[in-house]
BAMITI-903629 format. One line per 3 residues: their letters; for each residue z, x, y of C-alpha. Coordinates in steps of 0.1 Angstrom, whole numbers, plus 2048, in hexadecimal, padded with zeros to 3 digits. Layout:
<atoms>
A) Z X Y | ...
</atoms>
This chain:
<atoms>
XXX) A18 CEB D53 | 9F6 CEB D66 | 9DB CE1 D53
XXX) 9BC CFC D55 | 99B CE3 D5C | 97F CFA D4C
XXX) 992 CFF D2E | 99D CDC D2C | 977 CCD D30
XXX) 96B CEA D1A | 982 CDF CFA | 978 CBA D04
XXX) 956 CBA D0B | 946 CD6 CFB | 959 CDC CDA
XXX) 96C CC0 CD2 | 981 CD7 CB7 | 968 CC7 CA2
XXX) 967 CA1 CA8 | 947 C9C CB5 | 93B C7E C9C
XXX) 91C C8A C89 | 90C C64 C90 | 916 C5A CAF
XXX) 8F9 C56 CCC | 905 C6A CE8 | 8FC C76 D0A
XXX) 90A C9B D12 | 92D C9A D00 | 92C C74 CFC
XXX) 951 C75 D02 | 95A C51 D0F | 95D C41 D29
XXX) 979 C51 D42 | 98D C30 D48 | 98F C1F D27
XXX) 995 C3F D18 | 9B3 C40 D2E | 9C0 C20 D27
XXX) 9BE C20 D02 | 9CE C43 D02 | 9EA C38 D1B
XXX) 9EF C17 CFF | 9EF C29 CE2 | A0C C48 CEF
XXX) A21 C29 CF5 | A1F C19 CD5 | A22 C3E CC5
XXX) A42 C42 CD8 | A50 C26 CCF | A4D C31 CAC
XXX) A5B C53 CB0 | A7B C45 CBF | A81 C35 C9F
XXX) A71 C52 C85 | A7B C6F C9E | A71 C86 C80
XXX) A51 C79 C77 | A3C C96 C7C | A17 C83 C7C
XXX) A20 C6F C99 | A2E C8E CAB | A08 C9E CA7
XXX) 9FB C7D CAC | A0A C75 CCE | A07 C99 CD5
XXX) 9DE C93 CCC | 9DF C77 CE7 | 9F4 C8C D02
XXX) 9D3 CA5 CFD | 9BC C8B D02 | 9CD C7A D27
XXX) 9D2 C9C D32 | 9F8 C9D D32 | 9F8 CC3 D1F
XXX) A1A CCB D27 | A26 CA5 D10 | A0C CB2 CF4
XXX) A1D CD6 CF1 | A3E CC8 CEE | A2F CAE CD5
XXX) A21 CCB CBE | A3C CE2 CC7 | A53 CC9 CB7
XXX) A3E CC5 C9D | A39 CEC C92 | A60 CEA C8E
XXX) A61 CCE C75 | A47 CDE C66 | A45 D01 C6B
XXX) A27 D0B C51 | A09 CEE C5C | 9EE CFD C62
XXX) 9E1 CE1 C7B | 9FF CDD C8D | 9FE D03 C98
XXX) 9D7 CFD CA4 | 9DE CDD CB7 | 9F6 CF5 CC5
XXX) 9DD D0F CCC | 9C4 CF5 CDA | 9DF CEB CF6
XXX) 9E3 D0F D00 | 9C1 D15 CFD | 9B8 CF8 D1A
XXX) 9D7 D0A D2C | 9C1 D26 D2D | 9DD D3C D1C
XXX) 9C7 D4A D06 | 9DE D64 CF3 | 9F8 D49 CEA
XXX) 9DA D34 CE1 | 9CC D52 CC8 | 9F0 D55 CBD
XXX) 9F7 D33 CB1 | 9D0 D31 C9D | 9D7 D4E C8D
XXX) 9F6 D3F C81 | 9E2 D25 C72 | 9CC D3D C60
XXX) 9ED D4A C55 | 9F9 D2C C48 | 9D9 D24 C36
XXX) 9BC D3C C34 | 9A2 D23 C31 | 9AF D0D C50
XXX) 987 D11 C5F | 990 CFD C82 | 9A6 D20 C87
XXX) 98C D30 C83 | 976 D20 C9C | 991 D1B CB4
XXX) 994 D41 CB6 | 971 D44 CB9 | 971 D2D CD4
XXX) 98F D41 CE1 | 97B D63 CDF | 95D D51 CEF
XXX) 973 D45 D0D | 97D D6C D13 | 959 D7D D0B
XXX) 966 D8B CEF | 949 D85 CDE | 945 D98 CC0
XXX) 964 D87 CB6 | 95F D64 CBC | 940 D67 CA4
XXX) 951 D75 C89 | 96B D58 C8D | 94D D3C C8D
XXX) 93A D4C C72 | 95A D4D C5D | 95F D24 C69
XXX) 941 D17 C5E | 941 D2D C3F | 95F D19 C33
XXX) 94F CF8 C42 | 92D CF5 C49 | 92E CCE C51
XXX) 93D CD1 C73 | 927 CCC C8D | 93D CDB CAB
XXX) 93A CFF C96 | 918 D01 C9A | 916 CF2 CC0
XXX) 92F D0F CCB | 922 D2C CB6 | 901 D23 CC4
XXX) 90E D24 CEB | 91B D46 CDC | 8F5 D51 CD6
XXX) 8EA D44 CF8 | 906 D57 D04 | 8FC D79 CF5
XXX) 8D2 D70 CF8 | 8CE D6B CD1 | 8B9 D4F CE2
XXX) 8A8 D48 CB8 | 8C7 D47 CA8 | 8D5 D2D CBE
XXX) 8BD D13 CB9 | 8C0 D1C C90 | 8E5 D08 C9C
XXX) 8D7 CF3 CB3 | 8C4 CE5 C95 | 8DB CE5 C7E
XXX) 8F0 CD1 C99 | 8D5 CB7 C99 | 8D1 CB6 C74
XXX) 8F7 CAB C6E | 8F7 C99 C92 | 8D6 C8A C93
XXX) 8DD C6E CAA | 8EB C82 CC9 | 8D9 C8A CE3
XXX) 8EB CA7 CE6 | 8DF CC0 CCD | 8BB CBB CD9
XXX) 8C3 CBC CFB | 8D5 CE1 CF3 | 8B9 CEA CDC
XXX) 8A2 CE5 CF6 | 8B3 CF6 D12 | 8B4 D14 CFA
XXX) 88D D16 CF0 | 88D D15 D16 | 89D D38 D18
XXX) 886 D42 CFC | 869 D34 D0F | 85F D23 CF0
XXX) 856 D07 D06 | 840 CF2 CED | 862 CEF CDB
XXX) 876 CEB CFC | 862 CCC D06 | 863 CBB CE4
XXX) 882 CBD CE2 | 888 CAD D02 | 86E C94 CFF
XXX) 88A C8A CE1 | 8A5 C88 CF8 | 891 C71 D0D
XXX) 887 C58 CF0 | 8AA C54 CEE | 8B8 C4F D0E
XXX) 89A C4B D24 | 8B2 C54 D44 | 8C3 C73 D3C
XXX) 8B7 C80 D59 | 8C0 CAA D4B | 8A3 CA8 D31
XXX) 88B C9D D4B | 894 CBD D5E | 892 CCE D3C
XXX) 870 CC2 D36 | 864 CCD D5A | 871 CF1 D52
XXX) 85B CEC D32 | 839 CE1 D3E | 83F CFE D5C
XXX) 844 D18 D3E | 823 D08 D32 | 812 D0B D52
XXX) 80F CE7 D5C | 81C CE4 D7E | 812 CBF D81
XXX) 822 CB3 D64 | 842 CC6 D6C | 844 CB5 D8E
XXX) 83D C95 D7C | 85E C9B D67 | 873 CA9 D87
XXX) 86B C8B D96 | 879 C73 D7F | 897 C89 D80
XXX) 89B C83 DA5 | 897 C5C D9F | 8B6 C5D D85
XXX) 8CA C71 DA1 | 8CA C95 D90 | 8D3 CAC DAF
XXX) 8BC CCE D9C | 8A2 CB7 DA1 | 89F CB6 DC9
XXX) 8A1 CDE DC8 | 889 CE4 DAF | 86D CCD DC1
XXX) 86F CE4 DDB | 86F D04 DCE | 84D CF6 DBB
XXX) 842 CF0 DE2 | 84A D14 DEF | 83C D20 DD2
XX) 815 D0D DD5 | 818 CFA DB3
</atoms>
C-alpha cells in the first residue's frame, strides 16, 4: 500500500490521536528525533515478533507491533497487525480505531469513518472515535461535522490535550478566530510546558489582530526556547499589527540569523513598502 504523506504527518505531528504529553517541553510537535526514533521502533517490532511466534493469539502484541508498524511508516504491516487483531477480537473498541487511524493516514477516508464508527458502536463512550472522526471530517471540509464529533470527544474527556489543539485548528479553519484561542488556552493550561500551545495561541490572536496578545504570547515561546526562529517571525507580524516597523524588523532579523526562509521575504517586502 502507498502511504499518503499529508495524512501520515497530519496524524503524527498535529494530533497525535491524543498522545501529546501534557508536561513535556516541546518545539512544534516535539516528536523525536527521526533516527533514534527509527532505531528503537525497528528494535522493539523485533522483539515483539519474536513474541508473537510463540503467543500467535495474543491480541495486545498484535496492536502493539501493529502501534510500532504506524510509527516506522510500514502501514500496510500495521493493518495486517490490527486486521488480525479485530478478528480475535471482533468487539474492541480500540482495535477498530487503530484500524481507522491506518486508513485514515492512507487517506481512505470512508473506510477510515467506517471502522470509528464501529468503535462508537462497540462502545458509545470510546471519545478517541469521536475525535478521530472529527479529525476525519476536518480532513474532508466537512466541517459542521467534525465539530459535532470534537465537541462530543471532549465532552466525554476533557483532559486530552490533542481535542482541544484540533478543534481549535477547526475554528481557524472556519474564522471563529475567539473561540480558538478559548482552546488554545485550555491547551496551555493542561500542557503548560510546550511551546506549542502558545506558539498556536499566538498565531491565532494574529488573525484576530489582537496583537498585544499575539506578541505575549510569543515573547513566551521565546523564554522557552530562545531560537525557535517561527515566534520571532510571529512577533514581527505583531509589533507590524501594532505599528512599530522598527521593532518588527528587529524580530525578522533574528529570524533570518536562525535560518527561517519567511524571514528573507518579509525584509523585503518591509523595503518596497518604505517601513
Amino acid at each position: 500500500m502507498k502511504k499518503s504523506p499529508i495524512a501520515f504527518i497530519l496524524l503524527l505531528a498535529v494530533s497525535c490521536g491524543a498522545t501529546v504529553k501534557p508536561d513535556e517541553p516541546q518545539k512544534g510537535s516535539g516528536l523525536p528525533e527521526p533516527g533514534g526514533l527509527k532505531v528503537s521502533i525497528q528494535s522493539n517490532i523485533a522483539v515483539l515478533t519474536e513474541k508473537i511466534a510463540a503467543e500467535p493469539s495474543n491480541t495486545a502484541l498484535l496492536v502493539e507491533r501493529g502501534d510500532e508498524y504506524f510509527m516506522s511508516g510500514e502501514l500496510d504491516k500495521s493493518l495486517a497487525d490490527f486486521e488480525s487483531a479485530m478478528k480475535q477480537t471482533p468487539s474492541d473498541p480500540a482495535v477498530f480505531c487503530s484500524a481507522g487511524e491506518v486508513y485514515l493516514a492512507l487517506a481512505d477516508y470512508a473506510q477510515a469513518k467506517k471502522l470509528f464508527q464501529s468503535a462508537i458502536e462497540a462502545d458509545g463512550a470510546f471519545h478517541k472515535a469521536y475525535y478521530f472522526l472529527g479529525l476525519t471530517a476536518m480532513i474532508v471540509k466537512d466541517y459542521s461535522e467534525s465539530l459535532k464529533n470534537y465537541n462530543q470527544a471532549i465532552a466525554l474527556d476533557k483532559t486530552q490535550p490533542a481535542y482541544y489543539l484540533d478543534r481549535a485548528q477547526l475554528y481557524i479553519l472556519t474564522g471563529k478566530y475567539k473561540l480558538a484561542t478559548a482552546d488554545y488556552s485550555v491547551f496551555i493550561s493542561i500542557s503548560p510546558k510546550q511551546t506549542l500551545g502558545y506558539m498556536k495561541r499566538g498565531e491565532a490572536y494574529l488573525l484576530a489582530k489582537e496583537y498585544g496578545k499575539a506578541l505575549d504570547d510569543f515573547d513566551k515561546v521565546l523564554g522557552m526556547d530562545p531560537e525557535y526562529d517561527e515566534a520571532y517571525i510571529g512577533k514581527g507580524k505583531a509589533y507590524l499589527g501594532l505599528g512599530l516597523p522598527n521593532e518588527a524588523q528587529a524580530s525578522f532579523m533574528d529570524a533570518k540569523a536562525l535560518g527561517n526562509p519567511e524571514a528573507a521575504k518579509l525584509l523585503e517586502q518591509m523595503k518596497k513598502e518604505g517601513k
